[in-house]
C-alpha positions in Angstrom: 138.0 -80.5 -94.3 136.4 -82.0 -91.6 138.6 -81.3 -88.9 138.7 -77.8 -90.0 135.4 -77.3 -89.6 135.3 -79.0 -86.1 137.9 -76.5 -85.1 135.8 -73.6 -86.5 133.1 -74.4 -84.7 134.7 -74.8 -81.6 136.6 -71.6 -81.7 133.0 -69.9 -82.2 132.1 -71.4 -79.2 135.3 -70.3 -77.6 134.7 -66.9 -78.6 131.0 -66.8 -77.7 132.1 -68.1 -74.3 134.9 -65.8 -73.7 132.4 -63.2 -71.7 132.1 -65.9 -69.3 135.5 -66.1 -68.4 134.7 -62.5 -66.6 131.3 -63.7 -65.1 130.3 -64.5 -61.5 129.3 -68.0 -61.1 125.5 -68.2 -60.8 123.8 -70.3 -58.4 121.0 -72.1 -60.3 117.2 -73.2 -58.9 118.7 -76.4 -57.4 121.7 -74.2 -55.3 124.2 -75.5 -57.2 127.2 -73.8 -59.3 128.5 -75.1 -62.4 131.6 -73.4 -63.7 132.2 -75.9 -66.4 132.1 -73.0 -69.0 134.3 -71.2 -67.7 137.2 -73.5 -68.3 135.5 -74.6 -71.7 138.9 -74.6 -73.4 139.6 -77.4 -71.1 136.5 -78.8 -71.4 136.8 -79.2 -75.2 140.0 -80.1 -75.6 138.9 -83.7 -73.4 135.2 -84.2 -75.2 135.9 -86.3 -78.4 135.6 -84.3 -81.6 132.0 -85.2 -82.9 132.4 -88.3 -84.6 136.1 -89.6 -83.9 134.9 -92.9 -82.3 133.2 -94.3 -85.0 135.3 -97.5 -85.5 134.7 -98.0 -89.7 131.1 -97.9 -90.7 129.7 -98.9 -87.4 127.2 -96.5 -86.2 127.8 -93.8 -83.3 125.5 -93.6 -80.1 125.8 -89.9 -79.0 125.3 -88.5 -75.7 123.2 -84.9 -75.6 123.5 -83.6 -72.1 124.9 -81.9 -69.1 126.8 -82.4 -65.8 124.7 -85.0 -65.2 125.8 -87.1 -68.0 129.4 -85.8 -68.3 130.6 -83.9 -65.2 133.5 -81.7 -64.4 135.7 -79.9 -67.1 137.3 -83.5 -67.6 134.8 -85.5 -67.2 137.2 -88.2 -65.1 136.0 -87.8 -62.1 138.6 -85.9 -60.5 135.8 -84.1 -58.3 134.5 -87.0 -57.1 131.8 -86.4 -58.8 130.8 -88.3 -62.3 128.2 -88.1 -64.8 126.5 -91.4 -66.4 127.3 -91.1 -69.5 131.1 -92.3 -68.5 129.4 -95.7 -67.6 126.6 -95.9 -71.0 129.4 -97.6 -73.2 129.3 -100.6 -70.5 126.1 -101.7 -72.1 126.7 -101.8 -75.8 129.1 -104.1 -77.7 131.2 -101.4 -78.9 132.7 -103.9 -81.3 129.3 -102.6 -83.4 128.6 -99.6 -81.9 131.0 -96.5 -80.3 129.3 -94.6 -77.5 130.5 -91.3 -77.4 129.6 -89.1 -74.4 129.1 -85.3 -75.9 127.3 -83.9 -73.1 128.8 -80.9 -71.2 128.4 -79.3 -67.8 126.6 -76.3 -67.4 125.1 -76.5 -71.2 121.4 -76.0 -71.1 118.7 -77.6 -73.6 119.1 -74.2 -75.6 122.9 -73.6 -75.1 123.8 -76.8 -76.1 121.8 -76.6 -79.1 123.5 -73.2 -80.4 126.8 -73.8 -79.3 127.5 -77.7 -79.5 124.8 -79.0 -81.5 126.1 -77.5 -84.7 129.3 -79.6 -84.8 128.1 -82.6 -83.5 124.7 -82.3 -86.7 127.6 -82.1 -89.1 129.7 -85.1 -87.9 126.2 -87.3 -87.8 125.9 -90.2 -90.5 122.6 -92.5 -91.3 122.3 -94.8 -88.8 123.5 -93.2 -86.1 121.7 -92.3 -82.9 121.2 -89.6 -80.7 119.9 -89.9 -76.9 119.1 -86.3 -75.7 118.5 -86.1 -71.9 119.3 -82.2 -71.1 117.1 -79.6 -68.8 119.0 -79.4 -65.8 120.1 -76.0 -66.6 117.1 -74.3 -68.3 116.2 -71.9 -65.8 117.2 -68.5 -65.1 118.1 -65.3 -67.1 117.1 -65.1 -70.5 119.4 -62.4 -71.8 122.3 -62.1 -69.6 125.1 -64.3 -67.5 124.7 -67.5 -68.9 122.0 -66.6 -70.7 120.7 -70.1 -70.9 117.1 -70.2 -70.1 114.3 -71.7 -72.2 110.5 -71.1 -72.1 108.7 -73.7 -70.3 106.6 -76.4 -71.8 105.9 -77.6 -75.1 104.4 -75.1 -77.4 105.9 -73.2 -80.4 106.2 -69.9 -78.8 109.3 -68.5 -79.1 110.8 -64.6 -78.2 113.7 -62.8 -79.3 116.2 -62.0 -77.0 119.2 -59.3 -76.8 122.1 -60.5 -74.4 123.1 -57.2 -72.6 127.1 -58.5 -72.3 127.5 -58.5 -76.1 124.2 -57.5 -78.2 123.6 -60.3 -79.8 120.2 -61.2 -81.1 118.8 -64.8 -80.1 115.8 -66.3 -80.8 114.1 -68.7 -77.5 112.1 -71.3 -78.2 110.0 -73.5 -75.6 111.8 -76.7 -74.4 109.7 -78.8 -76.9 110.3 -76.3 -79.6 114.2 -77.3 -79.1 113.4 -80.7 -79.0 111.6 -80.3 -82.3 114.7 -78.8 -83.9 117.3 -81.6 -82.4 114.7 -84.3 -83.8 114.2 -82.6 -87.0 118.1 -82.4 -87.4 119.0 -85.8 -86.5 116.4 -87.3 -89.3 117.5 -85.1 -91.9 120.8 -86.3 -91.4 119.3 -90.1 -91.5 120.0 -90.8 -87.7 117.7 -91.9 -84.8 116.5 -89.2 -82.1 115.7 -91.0 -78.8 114.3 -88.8 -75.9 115.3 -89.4 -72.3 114.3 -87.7 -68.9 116.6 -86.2 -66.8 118.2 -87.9 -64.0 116.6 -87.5 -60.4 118.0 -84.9 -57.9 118.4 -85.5 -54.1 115.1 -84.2 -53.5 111.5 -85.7 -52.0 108.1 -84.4 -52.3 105.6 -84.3 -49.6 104.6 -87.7 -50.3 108.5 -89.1 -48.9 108.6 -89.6 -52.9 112.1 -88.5 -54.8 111.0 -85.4 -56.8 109.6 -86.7 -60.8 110.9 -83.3 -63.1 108.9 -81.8 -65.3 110.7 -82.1 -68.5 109.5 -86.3 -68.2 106.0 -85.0 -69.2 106.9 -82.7 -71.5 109.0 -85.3 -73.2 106.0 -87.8 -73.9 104.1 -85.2 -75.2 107.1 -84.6 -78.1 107.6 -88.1 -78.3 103.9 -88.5 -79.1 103.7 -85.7 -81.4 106.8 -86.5 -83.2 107.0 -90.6 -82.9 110.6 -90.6 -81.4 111.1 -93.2 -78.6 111.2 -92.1 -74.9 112.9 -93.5 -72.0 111.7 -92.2 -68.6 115.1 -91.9 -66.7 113.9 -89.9 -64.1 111.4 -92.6 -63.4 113.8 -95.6 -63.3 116.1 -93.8 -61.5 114.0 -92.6 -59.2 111.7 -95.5 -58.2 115.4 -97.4 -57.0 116.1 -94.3 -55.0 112.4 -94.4 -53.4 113.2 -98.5 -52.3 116.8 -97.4 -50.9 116.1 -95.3 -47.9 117.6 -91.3 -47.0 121.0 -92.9 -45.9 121.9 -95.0 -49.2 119.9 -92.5 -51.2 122.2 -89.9 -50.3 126.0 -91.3 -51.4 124.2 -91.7 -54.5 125.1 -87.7 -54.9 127.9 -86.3 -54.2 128.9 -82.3 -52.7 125.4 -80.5 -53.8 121.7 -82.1 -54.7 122.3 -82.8 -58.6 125.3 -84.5 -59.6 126.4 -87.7 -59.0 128.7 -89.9 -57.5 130.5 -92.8 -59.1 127.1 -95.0 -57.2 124.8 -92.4 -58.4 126.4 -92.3 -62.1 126.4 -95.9 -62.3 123.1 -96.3 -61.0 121.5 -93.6 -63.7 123.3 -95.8 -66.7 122.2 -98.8 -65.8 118.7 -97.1 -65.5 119.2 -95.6 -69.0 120.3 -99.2 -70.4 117.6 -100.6 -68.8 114.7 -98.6 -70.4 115.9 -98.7 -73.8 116.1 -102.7 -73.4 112.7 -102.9 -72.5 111.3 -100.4 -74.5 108.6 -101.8 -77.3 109.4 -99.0 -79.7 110.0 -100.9 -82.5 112.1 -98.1 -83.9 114.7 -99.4 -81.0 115.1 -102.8 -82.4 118.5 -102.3 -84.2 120.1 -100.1 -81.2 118.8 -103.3 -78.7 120.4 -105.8 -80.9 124.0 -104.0 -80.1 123.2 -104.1 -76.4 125.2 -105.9 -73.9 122.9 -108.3 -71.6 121.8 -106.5 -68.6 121.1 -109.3 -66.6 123.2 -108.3 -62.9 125.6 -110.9 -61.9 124.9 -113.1 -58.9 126.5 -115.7 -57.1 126.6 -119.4 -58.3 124.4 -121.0 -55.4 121.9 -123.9 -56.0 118.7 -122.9 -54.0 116.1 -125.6 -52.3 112.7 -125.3 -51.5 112.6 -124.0 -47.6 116.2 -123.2 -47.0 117.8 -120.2 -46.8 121.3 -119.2 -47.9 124.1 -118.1 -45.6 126.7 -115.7 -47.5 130.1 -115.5 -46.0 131.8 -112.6 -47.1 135.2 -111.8 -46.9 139.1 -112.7 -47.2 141.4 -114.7 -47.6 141.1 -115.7 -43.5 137.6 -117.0 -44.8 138.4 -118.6 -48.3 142.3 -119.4 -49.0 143.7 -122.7 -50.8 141.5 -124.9 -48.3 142.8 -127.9 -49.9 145.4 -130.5 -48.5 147.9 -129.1 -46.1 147.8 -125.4 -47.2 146.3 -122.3 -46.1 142.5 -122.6 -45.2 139.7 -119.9 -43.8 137.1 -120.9 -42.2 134.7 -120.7 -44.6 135.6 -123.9 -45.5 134.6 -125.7 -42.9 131.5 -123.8 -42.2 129.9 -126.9 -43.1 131.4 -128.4 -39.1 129.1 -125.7 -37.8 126.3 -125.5 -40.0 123.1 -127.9 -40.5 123.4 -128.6 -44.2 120.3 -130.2 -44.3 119.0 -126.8 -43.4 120.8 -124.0 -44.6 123.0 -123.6 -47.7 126.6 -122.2 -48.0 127.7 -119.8 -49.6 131.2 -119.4 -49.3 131.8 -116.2 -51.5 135.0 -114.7 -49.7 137.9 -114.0 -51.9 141.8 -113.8 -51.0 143.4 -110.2 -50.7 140.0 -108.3 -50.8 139.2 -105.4 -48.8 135.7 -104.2 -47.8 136.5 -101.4 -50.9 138.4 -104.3 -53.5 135.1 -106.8 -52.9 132.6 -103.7 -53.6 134.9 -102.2 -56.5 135.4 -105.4 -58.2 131.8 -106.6 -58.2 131.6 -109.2 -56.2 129.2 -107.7 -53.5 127.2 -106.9 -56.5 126.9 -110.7 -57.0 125.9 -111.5 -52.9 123.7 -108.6 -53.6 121.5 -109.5 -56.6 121.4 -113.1 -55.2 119.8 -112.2 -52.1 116.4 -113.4 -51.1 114.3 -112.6 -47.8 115.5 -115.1 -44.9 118.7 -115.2 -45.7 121.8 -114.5 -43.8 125.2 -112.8 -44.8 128.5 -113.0 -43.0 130.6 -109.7 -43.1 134.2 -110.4 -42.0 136.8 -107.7 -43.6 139.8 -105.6 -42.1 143.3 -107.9 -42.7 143.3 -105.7 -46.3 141.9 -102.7 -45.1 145.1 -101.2 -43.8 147.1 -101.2 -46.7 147.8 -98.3 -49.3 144.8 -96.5 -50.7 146.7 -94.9 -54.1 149.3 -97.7 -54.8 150.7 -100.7 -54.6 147.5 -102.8 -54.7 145.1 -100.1 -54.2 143.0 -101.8 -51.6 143.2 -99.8 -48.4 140.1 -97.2 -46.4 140.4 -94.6 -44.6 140.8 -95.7 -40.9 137.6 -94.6 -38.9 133.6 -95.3 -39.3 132.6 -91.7 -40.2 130.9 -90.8 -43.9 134.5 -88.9 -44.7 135.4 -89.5 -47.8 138.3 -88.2 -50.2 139.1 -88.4 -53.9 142.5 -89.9 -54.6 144.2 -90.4 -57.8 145.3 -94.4 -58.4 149.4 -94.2 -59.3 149.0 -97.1 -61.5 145.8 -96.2 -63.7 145.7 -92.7 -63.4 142.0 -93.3 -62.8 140.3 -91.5 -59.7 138.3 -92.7 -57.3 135.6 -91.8 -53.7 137.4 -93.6 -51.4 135.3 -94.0 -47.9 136.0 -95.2 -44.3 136.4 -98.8 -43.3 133.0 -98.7 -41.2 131.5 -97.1 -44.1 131.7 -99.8 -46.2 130.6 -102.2 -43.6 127.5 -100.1 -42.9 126.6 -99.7 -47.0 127.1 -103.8 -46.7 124.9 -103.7 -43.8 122.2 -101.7 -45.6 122.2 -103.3 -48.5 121.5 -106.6 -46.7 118.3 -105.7 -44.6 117.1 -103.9 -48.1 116.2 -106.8 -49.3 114.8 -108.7 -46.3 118.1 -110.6 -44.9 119.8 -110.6 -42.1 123.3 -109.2 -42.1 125.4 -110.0 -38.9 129.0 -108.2 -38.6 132.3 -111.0 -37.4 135.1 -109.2 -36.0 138.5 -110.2 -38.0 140.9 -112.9 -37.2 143.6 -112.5 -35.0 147.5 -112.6 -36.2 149.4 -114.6 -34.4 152.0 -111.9 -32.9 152.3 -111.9 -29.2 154.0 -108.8 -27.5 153.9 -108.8 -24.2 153.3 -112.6 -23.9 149.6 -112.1 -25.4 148.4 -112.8 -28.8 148.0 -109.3 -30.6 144.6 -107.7 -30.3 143.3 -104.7 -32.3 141.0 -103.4 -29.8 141.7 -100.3 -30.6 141.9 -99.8 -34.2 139.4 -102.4 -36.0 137.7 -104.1 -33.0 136.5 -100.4 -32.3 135.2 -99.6 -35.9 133.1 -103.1 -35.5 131.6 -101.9 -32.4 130.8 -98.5 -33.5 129.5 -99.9 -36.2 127.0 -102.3 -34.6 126.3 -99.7 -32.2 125.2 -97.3 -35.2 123.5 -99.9 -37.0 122.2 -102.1 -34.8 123.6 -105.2 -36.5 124.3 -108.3 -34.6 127.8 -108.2 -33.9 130.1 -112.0 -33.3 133.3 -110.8 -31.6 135.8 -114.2 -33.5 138.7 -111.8 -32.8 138.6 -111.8 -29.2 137.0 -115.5 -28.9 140.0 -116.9 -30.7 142.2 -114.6 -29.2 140.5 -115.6 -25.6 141.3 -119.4 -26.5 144.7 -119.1 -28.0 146.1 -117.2 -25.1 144.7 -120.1 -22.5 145.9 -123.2 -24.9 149.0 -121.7 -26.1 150.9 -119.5 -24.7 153.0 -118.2 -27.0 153.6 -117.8 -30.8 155.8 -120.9 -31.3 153.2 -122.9 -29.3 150.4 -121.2 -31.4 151.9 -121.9 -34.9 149.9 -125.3 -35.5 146.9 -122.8 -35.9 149.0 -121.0 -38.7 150.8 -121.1 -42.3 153.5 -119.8 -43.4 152.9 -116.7 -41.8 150.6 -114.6 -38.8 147.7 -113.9 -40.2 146.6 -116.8 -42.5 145.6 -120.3 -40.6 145.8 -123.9 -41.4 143.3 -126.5 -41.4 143.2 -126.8 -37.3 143.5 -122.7 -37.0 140.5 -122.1 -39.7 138.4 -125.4 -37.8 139.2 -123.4 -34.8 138.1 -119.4 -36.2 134.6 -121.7 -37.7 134.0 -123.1 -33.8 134.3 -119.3 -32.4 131.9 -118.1 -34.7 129.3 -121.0 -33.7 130.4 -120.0 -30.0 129.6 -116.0 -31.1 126.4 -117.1 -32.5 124.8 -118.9 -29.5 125.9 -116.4 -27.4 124.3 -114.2 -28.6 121.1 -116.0 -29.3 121.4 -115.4 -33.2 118.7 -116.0 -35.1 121.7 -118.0 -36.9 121.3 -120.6 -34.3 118.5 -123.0 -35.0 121.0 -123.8 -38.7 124.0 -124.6 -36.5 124.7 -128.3 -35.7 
């Protein structure tokens, strides 16, 4: 019976959406289309039926919102574009809790409410909670196109409406007079309302500030009135755009000023997660106790008093075996070049990752969040950056240093991803560094012992010209190792048989002697260019 009423109420919506099949697109306030509707069938067919994640008696977390919680007609991110709601369950032990993302592009407070809301009252059960952080979309015509508008503010007027496509009465309520009626419904049905702001748009005020919506202050004063907890998103959010500068700021969004990119979407959960944690509702207590802990990963490095921390960052060229008479980077032996007693090593490199494979799997996230002013990080990528970008093992970026991105589908997974340029990623790297008062300094990659022409290879042309244009962008401090070593190997050696001592088992990854040798052109790098570096080498 349930199911059957599930589909009833979705053909209704079907039907009352069918109009918009025939419609223009309309531009909202913010310049931005959303033709979500228009493909609801779609749409539908990939949200959950209300309800169908609830694992036994465990409780259901639902998701009101729009585009900016689930975006695109699947949701997946095939646009490149994704809404945070695909990221919430990352924060909840979903042994005891499902999170189930309901929200749907285009929907505004008011749409949602007469065309989602009803199926997803009916599948509520006590205990269950609902966040609602809609608004986006509640501008424009009352009673025609979308027809989606709301009256502004927080009073109890309300108007009726005729929508001129179909004649069809409707009464409109203010946007705290729907709030009222999703509150109102989620406690009669024994579960717990919690009111969120909307997300932040790619917009400043006159005061440099990202743009604070409305809809926060009208929430407070419903939360007030009706003693449901609030969680200033917008606020969160926004105060981490404010600290991250125009340039980071901006790949937080993606194609117009609203929605999201995987960054931005991950950013705005994490922001969500975060202010329900710390939230001293004490109506919050049993939804806190099924959160996940929120404290950000960082890298295992004992600090001491006065000394600073040098990260080294990168591949297997920097952190390999580096035991007995195997493969080493030069990570290793940082320690022959640098002043222990003065600095610290951090030697956080890791075999077969790519600028994109260290960022994707997390582990710049560590360096990041471990960070401290006065410290120093070591960015030396490119040996993985050449390989496939869809398959195999997923790892490779687009060749160049522009912002050009593309969305590709992964073969394996099926899962799709924003890839970016090679110097892209070293300049986000770069950013991030100097954001929270180190100093990052850009090394050059290794070189691979192949020697046509009777010289050792050299990419001048391919990577040792994205480093450049990226120090000359930047302004970062830029240690050429691949042409040092190069510079040395051709003088000592000659050739690749003479060169193999430096080498294991293959061109590219060094021994002991080769990695000892890559550590000694960095030091060289370093005090030739009068590197703040310097007064920690030996």
């Amino acid at each position: 019976m349930k199911k059957l009423l599930l589909s009833i109420a979705a053909l209704g919506f079907t039907a009352a959406m069918a109009n918009a099949q025939s419609l223009k697109p309309i531009e909202d306030e913010n310049k931005v289309v959303d033709n979500t509707p228009d493909s609801i069938n779609k749409a539908l067919m990939a949200r959950p039926a209300p309800g169908t994640t609830r694992r036994g008696n465990n409780p259901v977390l639902f998701l009101i919102g729009n585009s900016t919680m689930r975006n695109g007609t699947l949701g997946n991110g095939n646009n490149g574009q994704w809404g945070w709601g695909y990221f919430a369950h990352e924060y909840f032990d979903t042994n005891r809790i499902s999170v189930e993302n309901q929200a749907l592009g285009g929907m505004s407070t008011r749409t949602f409410y007469t065309q989602l809301w009803p199926a997803i009252r009916q599948a509520l059960k006590p205990g269950d909670w609902v966040i609602i952080s809609i608004g986006h979309n509640d501008s424009g015509p009352f009673d025609e196109g979308r027809a989606r508008a709301v009256m502004k503010g927080t009073g109890t007027d309300s108007m009726e409406v005729t929508i001129k496509e179909t004649g069809r009465k409707e009464m409109v309520y203010t946007y705290g007079g729907y709030m009222r009626k999703y509150i109102a419904e989620c406690r009669a049905a024994g579960a717990h309302p919690i009111l969120m702001s909307l997300t932040p748009r790619d917009a400043y005020d006159d005061n440099g500030k990202i743009v604070r919506k409305p809809q926060g202050e009208w929430l407070e004063v419903i939360s007030r009135e009706q003693h449901v907890p609030y969680v200033d998103l917008n606020e969160i959010s926004g105060a981490k755009l404010d600290r991250f500068g125009k340039w980071k700021e901006s790949y937080h969004f993606y194609k117009d000023k609203i929605h999201t990119s995987k960054f931005g979407a991950m950013l705005n959960a994490r922001s969500a997660a975060e202010g329900l944690a710390a939230n001293t509702d004490p109506q919050l207590a049993p939804l806190q106790a099924m959160m996940r802990n929120l404290t950000p990963d960082t890298v295992a490095v004992k600090r001491e008093k006065g000394k600073p921390v040098v990260f080294i960052t990168g591949d297997s060229t920097v952190k390999n075996e580096d035991k007995d008479d195997g493969m080493w980077g030069w990570g290793a032996v940082a320690n022959t070049i640098f002043d222990e007693k003065k600095i610290t090593i951090a030697n956080c490199a890791k075999a077969g990752r790519s600028t994109r494979t260290y960022l994707n799997e997390g582990r710049w996230d560590q360096v990041y969040n471990s960070l401290q002013p006065g410290d120093f990080v070591l960015l030396q990528f490119g040996h993985n950056d050449i390989g496939p970008i869809d398959n195999n093992k997923m790892r490779g970026t687009i060749p160049g240093t522009s912002d050009s991105t593309h969305v590709y589908r992964m073969e394996k997974s099926g899962d799709y991803e924003l890839v970016y340029t090679f110097g892209w990623y070293l300049k986000k790297f770069i950013q991030d560094v100097r954001e929270k008062g180190a100093t990052p300094i850009l090394l050059s990659l290794t070189p691979r012992n192949e020697w046509p022409n009777g010289k050792i290879e050299r990419r001048n042309d391919t990577y040792g010209k994205w480093y450049r244009e990226v120090a000359e962008a930047t302004g970062v401090e830029f240690v050429d190792v691949h042409n040092i070593t190069a510079d040395l190997l051709d003088k000592k050696c000659g050739s690749k048989e003479k060169a193999a001592p430096y080498y294991k088992r293959d061109h590219t990854h060094t021994s002991k002697k080769g990695a000892l040798n890559n550590a000694q052109s960095v030091k060289k790098g370093l005090k030739a260019n009068k590197s703040p570096l310097c007064k920690y080498l030996k």
